[in-house]
N, C-alpha and C positions, 0 to 999 in steps of 0.2 A: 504494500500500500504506500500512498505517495503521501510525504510529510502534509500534513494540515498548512501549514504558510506557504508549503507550493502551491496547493489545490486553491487556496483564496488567491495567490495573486494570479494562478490561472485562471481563476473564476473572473477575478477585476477585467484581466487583460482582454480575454475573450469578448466578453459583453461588452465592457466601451469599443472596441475596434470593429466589431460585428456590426454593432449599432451605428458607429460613426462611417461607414461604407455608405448606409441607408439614410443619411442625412440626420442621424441624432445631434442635437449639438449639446451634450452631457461630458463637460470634461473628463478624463482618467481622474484629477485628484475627486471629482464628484459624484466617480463611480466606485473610489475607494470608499468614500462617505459611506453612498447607500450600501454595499454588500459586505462591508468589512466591519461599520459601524453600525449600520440600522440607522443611518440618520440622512432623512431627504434634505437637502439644501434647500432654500428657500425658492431661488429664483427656476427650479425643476417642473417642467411643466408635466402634468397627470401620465401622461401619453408618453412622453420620451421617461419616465421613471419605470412605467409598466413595460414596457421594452428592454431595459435593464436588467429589472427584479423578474420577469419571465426567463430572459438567457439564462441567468445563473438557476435560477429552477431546474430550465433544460439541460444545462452541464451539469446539474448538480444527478439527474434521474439517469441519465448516461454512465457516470461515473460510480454513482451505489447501484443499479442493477444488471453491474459487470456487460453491458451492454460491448462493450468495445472486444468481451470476447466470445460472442455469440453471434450466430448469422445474422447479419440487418436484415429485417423485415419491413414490408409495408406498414405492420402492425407497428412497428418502432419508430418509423418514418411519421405515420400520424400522431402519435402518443408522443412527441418533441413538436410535431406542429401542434397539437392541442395546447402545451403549456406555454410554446412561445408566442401563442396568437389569445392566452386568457386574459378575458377583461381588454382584449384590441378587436377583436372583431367575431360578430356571431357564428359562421361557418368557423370554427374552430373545429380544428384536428377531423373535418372531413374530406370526401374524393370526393368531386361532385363533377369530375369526367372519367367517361369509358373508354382508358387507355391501357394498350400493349405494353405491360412492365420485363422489360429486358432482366 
């Protein structure tokens, strides 16, 4: 198992860089705030914080249900979109096209 201060600052790193691809604009020190301290900065809007606090969710369900070393499944693939799309949008963690999965 991987030290606790690695897995948070992977947790920090992940989710602001993830986020900041997608146009978050939530600093890294403001991304240490909410997942390291539990404490939202003031000037964090509703929406770019739930984007934040879902990824580390998502890294977080990845990394305790040994997921990295089991077959990826659809099943897995929707159960990481369901927590990183909670409280951002109501099709969360469904397929709502009939496509050919390679």
């Amino acid at each position: 198992m991987l030290p606790d201060k690695y897995i948070a600052d992977l947790l920090v790193r992940m989710s602001h860089y993830s986020n900041a691809i997608e146009n978050n604009t939530i600093t890294l020190p403001e991304t240490v705030s909410i997942i390291v301290h539990s404490v939202i900065p003031n000037n964090v809007s509703l929406r770019e914080f739930y984007e934040i606090d879902n990824h580390q969710y998502a890294m977080e369900y990845v990394l305790s249900a040994n997921i990295l070393e089991e077959k990826f499944s659809i099943d897995t693939l929707l159960k990481m979109h369901e927590i990183l799309m909670d409280k951002l949008h109501h099709e969360k963690g469904s397929l709502n096209h009939n496509i050919m999965l390679f």
